[in-house]
Backbone as numpy.savetxt, mean C-alpha at the origin, in Angstrom:
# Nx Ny Nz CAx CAy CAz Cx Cy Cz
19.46 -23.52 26.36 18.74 -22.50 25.60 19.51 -22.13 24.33
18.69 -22.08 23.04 19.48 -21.74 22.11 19.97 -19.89 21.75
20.67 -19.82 21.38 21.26 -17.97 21.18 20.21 -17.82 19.56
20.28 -16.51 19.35 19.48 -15.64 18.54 20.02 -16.21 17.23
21.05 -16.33 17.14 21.85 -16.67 15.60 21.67 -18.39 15.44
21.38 -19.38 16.24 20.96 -20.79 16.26 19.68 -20.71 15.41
19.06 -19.15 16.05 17.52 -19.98 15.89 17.00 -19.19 14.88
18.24 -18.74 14.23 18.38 -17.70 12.89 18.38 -19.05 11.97
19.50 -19.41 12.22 20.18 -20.50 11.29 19.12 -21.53 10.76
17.89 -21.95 11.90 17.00 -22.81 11.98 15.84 -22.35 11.22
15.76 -21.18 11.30 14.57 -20.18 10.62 14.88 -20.26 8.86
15.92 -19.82 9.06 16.35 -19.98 7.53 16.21 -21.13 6.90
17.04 -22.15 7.45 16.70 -23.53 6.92 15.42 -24.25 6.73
14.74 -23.97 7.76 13.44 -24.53 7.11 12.34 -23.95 6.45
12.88 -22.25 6.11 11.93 -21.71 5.20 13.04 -22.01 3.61
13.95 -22.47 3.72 14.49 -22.24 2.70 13.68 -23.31 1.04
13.05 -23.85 1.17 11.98 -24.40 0.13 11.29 -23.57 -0.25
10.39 -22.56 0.24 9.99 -21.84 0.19 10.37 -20.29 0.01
11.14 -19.49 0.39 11.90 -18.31 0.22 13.36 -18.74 0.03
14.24 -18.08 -0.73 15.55 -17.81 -1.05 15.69 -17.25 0.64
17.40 -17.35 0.40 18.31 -17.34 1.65 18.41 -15.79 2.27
18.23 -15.14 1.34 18.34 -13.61 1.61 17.25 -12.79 1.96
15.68 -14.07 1.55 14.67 -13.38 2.07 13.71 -13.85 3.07
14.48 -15.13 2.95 14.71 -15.60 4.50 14.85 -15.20 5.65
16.48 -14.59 5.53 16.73 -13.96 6.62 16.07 -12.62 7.02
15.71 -11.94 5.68 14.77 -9.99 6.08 13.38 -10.85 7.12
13.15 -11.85 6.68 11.93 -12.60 7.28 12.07 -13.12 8.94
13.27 -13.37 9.18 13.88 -13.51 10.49 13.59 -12.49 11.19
14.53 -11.39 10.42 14.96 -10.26 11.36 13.93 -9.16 11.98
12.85 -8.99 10.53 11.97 -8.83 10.85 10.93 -9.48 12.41
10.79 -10.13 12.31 10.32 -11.28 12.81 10.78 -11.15 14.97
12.27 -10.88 14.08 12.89 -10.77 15.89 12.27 -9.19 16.02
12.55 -8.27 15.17 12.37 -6.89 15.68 10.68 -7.04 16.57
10.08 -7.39 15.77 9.06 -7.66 16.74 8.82 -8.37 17.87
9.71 -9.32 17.72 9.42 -10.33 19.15 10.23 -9.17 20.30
11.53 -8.48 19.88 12.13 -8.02 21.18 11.60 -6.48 21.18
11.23 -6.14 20.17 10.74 -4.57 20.35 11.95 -3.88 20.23
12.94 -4.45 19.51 14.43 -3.80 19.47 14.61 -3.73 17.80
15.70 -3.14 17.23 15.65 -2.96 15.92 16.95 -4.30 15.39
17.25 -4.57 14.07 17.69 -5.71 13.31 18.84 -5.21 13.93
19.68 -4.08 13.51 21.13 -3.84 14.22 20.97 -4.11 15.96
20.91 -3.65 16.26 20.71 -3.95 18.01 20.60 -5.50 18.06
19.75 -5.90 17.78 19.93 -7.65 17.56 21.06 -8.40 16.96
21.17 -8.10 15.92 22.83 -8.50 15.31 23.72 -8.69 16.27
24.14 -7.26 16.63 25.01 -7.41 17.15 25.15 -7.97 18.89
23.93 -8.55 19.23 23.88 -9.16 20.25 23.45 -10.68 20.12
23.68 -11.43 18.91 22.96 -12.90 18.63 23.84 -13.49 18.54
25.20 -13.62 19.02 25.93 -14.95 19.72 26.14 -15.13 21.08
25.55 -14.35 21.57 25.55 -14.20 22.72 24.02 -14.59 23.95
23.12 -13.88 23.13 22.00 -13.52 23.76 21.35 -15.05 24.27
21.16 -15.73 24.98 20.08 -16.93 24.95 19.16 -16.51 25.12
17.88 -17.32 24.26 16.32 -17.18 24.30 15.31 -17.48 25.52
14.98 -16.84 25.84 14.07 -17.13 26.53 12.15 -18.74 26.13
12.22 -18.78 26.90 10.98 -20.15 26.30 9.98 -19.51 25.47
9.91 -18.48 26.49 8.80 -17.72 25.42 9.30 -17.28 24.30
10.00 -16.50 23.87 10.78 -16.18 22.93 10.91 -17.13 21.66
11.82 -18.43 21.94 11.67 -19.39 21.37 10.07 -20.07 21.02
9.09 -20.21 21.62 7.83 -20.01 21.28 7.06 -19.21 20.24
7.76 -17.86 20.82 6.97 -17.08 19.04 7.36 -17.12 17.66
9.22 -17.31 18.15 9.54 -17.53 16.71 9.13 -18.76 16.53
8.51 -19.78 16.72 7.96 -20.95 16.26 7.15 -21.25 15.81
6.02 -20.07 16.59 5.13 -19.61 16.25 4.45 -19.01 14.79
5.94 -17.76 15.19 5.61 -17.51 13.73 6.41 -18.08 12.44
7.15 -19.03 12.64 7.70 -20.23 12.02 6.49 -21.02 11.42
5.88 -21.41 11.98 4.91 -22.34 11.74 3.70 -21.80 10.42
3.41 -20.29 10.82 2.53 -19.39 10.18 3.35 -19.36 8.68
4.33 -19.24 8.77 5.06 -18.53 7.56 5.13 -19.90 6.32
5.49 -20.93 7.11 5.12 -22.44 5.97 4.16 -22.72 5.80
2.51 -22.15 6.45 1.79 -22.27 5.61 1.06 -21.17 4.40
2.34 -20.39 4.37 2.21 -19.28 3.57 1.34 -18.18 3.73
1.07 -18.13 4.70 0.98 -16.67 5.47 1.47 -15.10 5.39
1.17 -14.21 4.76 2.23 -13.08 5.36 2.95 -13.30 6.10
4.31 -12.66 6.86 4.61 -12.36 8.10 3.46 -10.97 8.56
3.35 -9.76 7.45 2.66 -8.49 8.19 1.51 -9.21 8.73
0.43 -10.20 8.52 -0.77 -10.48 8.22 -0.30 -11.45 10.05
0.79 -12.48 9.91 0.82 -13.11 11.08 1.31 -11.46 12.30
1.97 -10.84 12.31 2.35 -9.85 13.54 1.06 -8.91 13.13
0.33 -8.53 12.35 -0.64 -7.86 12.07 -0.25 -6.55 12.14
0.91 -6.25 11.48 2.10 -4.77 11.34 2.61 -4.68 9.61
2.46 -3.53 9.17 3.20 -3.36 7.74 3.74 -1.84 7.83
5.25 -1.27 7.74 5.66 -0.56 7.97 5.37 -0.07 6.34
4.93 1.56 6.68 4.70 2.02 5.62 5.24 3.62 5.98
6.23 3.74 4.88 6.77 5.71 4.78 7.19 5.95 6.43
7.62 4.92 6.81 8.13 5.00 8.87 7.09 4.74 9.41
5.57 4.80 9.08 4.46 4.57 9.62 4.30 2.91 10.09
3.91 3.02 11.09 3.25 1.47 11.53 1.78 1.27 11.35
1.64 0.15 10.45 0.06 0.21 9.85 -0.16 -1.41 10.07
-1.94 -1.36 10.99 -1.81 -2.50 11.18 -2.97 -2.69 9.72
-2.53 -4.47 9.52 -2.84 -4.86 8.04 -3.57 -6.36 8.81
-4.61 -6.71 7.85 -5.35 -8.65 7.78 -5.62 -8.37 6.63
-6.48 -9.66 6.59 -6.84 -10.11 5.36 -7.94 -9.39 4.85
-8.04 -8.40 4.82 -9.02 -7.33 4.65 -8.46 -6.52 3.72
-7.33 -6.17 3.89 -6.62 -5.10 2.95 -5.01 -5.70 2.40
-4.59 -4.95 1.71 -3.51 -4.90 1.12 -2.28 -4.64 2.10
-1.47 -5.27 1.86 -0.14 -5.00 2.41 0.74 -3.84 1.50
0.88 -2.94 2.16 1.65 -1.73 1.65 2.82 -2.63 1.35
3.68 -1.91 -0.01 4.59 -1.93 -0.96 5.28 -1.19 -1.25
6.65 -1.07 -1.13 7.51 0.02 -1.36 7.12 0.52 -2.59
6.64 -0.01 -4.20 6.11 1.12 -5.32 5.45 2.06 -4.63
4.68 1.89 -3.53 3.56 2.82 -3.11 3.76 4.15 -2.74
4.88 3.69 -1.86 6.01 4.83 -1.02 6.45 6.02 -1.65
6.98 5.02 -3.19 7.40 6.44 -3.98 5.82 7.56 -4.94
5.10 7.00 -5.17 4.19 7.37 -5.42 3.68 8.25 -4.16
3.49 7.87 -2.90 3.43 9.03 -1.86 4.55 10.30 -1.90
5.37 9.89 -2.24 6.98 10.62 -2.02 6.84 11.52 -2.96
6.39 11.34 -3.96 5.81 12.18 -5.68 5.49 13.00 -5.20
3.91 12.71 -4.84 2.95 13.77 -4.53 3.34 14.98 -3.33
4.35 14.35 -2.18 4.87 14.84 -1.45 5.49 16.29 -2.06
6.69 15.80 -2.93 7.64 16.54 -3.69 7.06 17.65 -4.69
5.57 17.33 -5.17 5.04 18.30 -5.77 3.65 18.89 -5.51
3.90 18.90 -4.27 2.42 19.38 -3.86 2.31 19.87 -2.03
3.80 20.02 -2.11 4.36 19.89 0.20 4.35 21.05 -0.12
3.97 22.51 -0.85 4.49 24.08 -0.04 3.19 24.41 0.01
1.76 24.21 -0.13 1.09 24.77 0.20 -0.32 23.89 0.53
-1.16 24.09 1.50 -1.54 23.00 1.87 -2.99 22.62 0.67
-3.54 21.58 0.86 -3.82 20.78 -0.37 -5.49 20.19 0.34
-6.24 19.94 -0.26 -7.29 18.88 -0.75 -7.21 17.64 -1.45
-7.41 16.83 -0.68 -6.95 15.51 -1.63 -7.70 14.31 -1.13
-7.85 13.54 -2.03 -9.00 12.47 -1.85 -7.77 11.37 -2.73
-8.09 10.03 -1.68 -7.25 8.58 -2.18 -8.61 8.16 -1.92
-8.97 7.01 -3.49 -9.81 6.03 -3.72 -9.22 4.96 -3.82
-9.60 4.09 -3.20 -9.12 2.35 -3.02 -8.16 2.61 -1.86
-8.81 3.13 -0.61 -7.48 3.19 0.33 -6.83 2.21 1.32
-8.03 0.96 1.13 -7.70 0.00 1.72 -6.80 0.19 3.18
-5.57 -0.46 3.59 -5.41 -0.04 4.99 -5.67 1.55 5.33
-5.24 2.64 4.54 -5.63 4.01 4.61 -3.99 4.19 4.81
-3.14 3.37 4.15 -1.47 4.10 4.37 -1.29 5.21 3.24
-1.79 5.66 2.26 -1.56 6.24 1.24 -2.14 7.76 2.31
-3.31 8.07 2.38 -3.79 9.10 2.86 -3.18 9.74 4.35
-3.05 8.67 4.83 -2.51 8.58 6.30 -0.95 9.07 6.15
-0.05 8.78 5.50 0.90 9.12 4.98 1.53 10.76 4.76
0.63 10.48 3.91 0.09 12.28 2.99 -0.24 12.94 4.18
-1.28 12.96 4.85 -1.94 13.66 6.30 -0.94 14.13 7.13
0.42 12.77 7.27 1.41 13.41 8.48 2.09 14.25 7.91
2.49 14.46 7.00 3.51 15.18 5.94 3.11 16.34 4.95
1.75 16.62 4.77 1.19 17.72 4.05 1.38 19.32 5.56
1.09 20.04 4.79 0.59 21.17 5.74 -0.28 20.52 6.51
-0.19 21.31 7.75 -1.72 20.22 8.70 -3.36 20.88 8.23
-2.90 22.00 7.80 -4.56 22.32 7.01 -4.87 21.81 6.07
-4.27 20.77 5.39 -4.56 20.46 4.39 -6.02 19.29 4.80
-6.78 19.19 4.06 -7.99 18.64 4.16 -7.71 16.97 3.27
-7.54 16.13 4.18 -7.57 14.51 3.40 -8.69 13.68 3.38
-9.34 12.93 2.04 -10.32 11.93 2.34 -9.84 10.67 1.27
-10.66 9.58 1.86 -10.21 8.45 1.56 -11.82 7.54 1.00
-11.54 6.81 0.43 -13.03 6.24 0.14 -12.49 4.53 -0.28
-13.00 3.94 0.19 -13.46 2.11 -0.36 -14.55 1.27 -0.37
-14.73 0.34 -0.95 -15.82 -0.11 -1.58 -15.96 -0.89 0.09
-15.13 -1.35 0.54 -15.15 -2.89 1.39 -15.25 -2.10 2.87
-16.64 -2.31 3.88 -16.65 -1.72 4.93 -15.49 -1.77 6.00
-15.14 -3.45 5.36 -14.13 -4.30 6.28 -12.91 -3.26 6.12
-12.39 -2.89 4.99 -11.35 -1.94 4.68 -11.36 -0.69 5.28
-12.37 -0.39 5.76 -12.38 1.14 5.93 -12.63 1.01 7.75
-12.94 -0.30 8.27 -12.45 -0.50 9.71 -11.20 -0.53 9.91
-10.58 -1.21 9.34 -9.27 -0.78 9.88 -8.40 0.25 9.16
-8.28 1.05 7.96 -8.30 2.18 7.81 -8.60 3.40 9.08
-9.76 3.34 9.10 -9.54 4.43 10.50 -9.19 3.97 11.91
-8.75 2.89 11.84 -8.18 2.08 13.58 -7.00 2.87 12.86
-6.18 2.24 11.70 -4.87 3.14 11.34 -4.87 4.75 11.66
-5.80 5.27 11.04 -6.27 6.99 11.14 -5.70 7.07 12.60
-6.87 6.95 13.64 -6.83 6.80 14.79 -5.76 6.76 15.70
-4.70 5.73 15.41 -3.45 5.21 15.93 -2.49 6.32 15.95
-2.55 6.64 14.77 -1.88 7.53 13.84 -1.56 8.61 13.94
-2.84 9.22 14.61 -3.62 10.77 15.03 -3.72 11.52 13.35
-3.58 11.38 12.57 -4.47 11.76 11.41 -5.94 11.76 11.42
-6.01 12.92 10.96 -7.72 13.09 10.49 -8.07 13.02 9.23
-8.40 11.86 9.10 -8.59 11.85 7.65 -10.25 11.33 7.37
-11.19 11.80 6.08 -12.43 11.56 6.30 -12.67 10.40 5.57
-13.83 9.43 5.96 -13.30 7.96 5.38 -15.16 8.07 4.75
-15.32 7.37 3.26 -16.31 7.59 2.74 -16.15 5.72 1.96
-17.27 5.11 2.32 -17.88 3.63 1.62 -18.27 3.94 0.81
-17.61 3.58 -0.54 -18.53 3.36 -1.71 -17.74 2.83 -2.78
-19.11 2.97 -3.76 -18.01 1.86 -4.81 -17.83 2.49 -5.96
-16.80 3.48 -6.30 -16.40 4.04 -7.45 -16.94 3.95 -9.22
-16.80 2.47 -9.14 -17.71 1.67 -10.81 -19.02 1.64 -10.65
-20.00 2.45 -9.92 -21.41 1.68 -9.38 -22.07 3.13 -9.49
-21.32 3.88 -8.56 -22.18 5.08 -8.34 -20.78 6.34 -7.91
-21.79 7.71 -8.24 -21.00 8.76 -7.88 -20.48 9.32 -6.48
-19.95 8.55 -5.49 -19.59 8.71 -4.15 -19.61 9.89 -3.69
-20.88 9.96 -2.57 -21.09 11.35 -2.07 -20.07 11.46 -0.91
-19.57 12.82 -1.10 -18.57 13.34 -0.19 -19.18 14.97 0.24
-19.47 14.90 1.27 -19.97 16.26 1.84 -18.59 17.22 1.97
-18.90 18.36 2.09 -20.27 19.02 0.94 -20.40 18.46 -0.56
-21.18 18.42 -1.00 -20.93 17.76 -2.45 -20.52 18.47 -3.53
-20.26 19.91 -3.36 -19.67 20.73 -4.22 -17.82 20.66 -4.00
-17.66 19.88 -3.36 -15.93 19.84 -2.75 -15.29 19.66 -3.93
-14.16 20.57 -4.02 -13.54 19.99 -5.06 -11.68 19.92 -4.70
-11.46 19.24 -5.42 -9.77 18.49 -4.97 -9.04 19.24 -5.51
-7.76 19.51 -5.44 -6.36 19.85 -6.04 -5.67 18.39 -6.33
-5.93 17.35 -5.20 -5.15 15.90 -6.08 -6.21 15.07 -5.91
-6.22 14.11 -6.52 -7.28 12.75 -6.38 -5.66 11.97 -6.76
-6.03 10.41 -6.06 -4.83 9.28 -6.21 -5.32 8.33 -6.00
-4.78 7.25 -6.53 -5.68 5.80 -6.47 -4.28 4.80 -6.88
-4.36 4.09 -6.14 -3.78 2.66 -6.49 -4.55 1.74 -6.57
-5.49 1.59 -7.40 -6.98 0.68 -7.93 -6.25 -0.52 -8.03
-7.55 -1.59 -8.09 -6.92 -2.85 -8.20 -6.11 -2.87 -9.93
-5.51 -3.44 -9.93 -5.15 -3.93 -11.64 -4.35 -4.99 -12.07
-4.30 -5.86 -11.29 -3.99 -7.13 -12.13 -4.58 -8.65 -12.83
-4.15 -8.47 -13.77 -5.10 -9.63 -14.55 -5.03 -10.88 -14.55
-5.97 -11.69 -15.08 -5.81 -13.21 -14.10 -4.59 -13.77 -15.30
-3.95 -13.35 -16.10 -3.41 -14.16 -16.54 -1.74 -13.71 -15.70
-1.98 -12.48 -14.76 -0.34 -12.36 -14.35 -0.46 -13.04 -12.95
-1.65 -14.15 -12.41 -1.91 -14.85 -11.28 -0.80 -15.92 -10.99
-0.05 -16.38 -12.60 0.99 -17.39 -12.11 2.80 -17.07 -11.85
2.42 -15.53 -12.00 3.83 -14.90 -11.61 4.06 -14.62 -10.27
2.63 -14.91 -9.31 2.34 -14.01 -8.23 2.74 -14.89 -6.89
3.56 -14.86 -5.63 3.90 -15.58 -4.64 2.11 -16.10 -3.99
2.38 -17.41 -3.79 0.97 -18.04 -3.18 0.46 -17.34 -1.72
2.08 -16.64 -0.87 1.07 -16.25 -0.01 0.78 -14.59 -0.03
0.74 -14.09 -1.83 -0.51 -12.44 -1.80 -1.72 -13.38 -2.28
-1.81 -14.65 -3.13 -2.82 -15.34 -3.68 -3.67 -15.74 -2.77
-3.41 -16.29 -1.55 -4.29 -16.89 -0.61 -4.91 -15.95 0.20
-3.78 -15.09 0.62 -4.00 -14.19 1.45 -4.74 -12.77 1.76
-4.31 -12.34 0.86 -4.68 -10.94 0.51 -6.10 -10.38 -0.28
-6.64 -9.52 -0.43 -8.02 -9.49 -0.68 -8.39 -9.12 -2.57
-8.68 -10.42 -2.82 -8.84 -10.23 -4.60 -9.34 -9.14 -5.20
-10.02 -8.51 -4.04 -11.05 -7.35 -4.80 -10.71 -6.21 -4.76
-9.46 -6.42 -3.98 -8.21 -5.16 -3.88 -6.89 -5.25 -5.12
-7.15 -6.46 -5.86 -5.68 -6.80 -6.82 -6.06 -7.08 -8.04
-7.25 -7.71 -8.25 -7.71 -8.26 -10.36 -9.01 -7.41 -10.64
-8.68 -7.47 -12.14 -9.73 -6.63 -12.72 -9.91 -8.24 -14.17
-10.88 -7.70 -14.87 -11.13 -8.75 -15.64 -9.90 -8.12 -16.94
-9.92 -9.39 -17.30 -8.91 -9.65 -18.38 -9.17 -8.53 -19.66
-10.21 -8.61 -19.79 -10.53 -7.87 -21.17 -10.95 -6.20 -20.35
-10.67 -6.00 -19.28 -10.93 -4.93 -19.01 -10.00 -3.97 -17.66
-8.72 -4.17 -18.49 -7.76 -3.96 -17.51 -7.60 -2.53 -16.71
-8.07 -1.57 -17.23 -8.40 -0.08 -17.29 -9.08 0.23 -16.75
-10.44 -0.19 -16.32 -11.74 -0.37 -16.25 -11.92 1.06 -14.55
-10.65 0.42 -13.70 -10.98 1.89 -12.59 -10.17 2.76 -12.83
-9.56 3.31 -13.50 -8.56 3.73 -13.90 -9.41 5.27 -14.95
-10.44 4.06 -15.98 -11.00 5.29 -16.72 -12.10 5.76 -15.49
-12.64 5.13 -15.05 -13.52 5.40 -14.09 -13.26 6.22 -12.76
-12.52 6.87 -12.68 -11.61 6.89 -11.32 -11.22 8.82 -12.71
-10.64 8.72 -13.57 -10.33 9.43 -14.52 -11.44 10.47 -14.66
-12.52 9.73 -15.35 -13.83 10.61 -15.25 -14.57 11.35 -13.93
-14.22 10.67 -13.27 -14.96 10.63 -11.72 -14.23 12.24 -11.16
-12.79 12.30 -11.99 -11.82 13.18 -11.37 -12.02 14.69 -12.17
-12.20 13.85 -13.12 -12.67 15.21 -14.06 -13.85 16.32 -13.79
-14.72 15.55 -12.83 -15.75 16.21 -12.00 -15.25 17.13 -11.06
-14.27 16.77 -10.27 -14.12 16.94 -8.79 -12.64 17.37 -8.54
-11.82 17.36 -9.56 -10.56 18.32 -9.27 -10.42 20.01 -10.06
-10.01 20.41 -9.16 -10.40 22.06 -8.88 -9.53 22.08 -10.58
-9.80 23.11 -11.28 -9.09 23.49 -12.41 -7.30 23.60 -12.18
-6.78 22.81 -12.94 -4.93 22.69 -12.83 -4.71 21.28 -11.77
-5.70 21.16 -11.31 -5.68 20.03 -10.18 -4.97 18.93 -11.00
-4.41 17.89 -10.01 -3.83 16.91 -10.40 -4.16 15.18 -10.18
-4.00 14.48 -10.96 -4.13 12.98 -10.71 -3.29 12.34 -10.97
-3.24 11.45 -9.92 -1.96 10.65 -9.53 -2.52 9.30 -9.82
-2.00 7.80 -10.24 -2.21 6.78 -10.59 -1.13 5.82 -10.09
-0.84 4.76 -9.38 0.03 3.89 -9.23 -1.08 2.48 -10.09
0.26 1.82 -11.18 -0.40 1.42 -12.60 0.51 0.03 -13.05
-0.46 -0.91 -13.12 0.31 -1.78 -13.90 1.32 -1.64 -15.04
2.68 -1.94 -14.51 3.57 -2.03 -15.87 3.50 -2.25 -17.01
2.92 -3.09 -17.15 2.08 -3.71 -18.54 1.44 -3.07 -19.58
1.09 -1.81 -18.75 -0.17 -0.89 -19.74 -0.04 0.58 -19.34
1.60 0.85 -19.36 1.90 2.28 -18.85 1.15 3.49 -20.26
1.53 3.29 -21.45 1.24 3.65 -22.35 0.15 4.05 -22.46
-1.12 3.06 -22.46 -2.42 2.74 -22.56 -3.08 3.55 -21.21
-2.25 3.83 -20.62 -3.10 4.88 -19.52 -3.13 6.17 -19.45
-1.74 6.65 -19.96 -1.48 7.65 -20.92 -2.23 7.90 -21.62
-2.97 6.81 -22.64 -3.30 7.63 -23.70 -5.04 7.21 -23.24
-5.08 7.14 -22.38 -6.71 6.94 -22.05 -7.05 8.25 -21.56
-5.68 9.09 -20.64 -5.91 10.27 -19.66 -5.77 11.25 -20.81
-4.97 11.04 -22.07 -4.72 12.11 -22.73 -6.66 12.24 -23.78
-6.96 10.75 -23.94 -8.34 11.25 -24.71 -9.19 11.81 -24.13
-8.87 12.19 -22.81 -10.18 12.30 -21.86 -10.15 13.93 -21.86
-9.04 14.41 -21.60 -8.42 16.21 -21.52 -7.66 16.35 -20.97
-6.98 15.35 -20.81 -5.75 15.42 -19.51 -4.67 15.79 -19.79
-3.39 16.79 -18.96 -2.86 17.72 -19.78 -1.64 16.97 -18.62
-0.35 17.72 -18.90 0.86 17.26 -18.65 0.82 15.46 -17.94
0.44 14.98 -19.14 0.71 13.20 -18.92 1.96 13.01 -18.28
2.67 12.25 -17.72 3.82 11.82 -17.29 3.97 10.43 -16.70
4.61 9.58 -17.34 4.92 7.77 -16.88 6.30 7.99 -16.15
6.37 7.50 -15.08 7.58 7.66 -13.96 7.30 6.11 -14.02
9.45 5.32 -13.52 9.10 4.30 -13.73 9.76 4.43 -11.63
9.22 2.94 -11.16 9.73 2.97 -9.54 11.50 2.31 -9.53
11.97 2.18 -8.10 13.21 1.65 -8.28 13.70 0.42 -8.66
12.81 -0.14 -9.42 13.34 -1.53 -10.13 13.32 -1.09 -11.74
13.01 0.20 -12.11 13.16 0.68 -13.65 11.60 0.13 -13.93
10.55 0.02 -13.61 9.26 -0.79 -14.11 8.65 0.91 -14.36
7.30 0.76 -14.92 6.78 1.73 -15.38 5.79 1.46 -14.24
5.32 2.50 -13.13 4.67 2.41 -12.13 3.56 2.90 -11.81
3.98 4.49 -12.17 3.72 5.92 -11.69 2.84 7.01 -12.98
1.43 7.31 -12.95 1.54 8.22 -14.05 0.73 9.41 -13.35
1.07 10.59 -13.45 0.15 11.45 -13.44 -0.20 12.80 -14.06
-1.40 13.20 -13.85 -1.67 14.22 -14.87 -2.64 15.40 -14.57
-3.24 16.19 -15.38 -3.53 17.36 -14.39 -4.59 17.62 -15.19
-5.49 18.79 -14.73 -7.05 19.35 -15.51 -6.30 20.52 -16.31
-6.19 21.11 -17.41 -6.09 22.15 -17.69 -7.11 23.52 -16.74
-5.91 24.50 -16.68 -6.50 25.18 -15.83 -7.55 25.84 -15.97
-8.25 26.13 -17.03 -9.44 26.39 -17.37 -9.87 25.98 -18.70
């Protein structure tokens, strides 16, 4: 039987065409935390020792096998850890992203002393709202809305899991004005991480978010990079309470240009926050209060 660190060594090596050595191994370890239900330290320090079991050796092969044909790993264990949360993820939705985290962490930091109204559009798995829900005041009132029914099934399997109550609304933001009962509701935050990338940043992008992941959650057309962003903007301008706020997680590319789309619209304390790689990520902005 081979030990945990053999079949480390083996893991690595034959993803190594494919992933670098260092992300290789997060891909391992990962990988074991799930097979043993134990965490990466606890494993470490037991993988010259430990021999595998058949089965064992089976899944990592398993999911060996999944990962060269460029697969997620979240998408093969059907798990994406999000803000400590366990969120299950397919090919239906987006795989949560640490930019995301801090953009939750924002809103957290300026909006946790008193409890809140808040609506996330494009919520795809529902980690953004779900997030917010465990960590707001518990009166605080959360809703979530997406275009893709498929998205908003497992969105509330997440809800559910979760024990968040969060209210989940189908629709499609660019199309029509998404009814949310009562229809006079109005927000203190609206937040969106809309799709926004353009087909020309498709050849910077790893093949397995390209294959995998859901297009109608990631590109907008070329000549219309903005496009939910102003839409999502206006939509907010309806429906956030006076001083209310909007939050944006935003292509790097066009930090500026969103700025100055929110500032033509009436939008008052603009602000571009960049995430922990220094990129321009984060913008948000508020209704004047009357």
């Amino acid at each position: 039987m081979a030990t945990l660190r053999e079949i480390r060594n083996q893991f690595i090596a034959t993803l190594s065409a494919t992933y670098d050595r260092s992300e290789a191994g997060e891909l391992f370890w990962q990988s074991a935390e799930h097979i043993f239900g134990q965490s990466a330290l606890q494993l470490r320090m037991a993988s010259d020792s430990n021999e595998l079991s058949v089965s064992n050796q089976d899944s990592f092969e398993q999911i060996l096998a999944a990962l060269q044909e460029g697969k997620p790993l979240q998408h093969i264990i059907r798990r994406a850890w999000f803000y400590g949360l366990p969120f299950e993820v397919n090919e239906h939705v987006l795989i949560p992203r640490p930019e995301t985290e801090e953009l939750v962490d924002l809103i957290l930091r300026e909006n946790n002393n008193k409890p809140i109204t808040l609506l996330d559009i494009g919520t795809g798995s529902g980690c953004i709202p779900i997030a917010l829900k465990k960590k707001l005041p518990a009166s605080s009132s959360v809703y979530a809305l997406d275009i893709s029914t498929e998205a908003i099934t497992v969105a509330r399997r997440n809800a559910a899991a979760l024990q968040a109550d969060i209210h989940f609304v189908q629709s499609d933001i660019l199309n029509e004005k998404p009814v949310i009962l009562p229809s006079a509701k109005k927000f203190d935050v609206i937040v969106s991480n809309p799709p926004y990338i353009t087909p020309a940043e498709k050849e910077m992008m790893h093949v397995n978010v390209l294959d995998h992941e859901p297009h109608l959650a990631l590109f907008v057309a070329e000549d219309q990079p903005l496009i939910f962003y102003e839409a999502i903007a206006r939509y907010a301008k309806e429906r956030l309470k006076a001083g209310g706020k909007l939050y944006f997680e935003i292509n790097k590319l066009y930090g500026q240009e969103t700025l100055y789309l929110l500032t033509s619209l009436g939008y008052i304390h603009t602000e571009l926050k960049q995430d922990l790689s220094g990129n321009d990520r984060i913008v948000s902005a508020s209704l004047p209060e009357s």
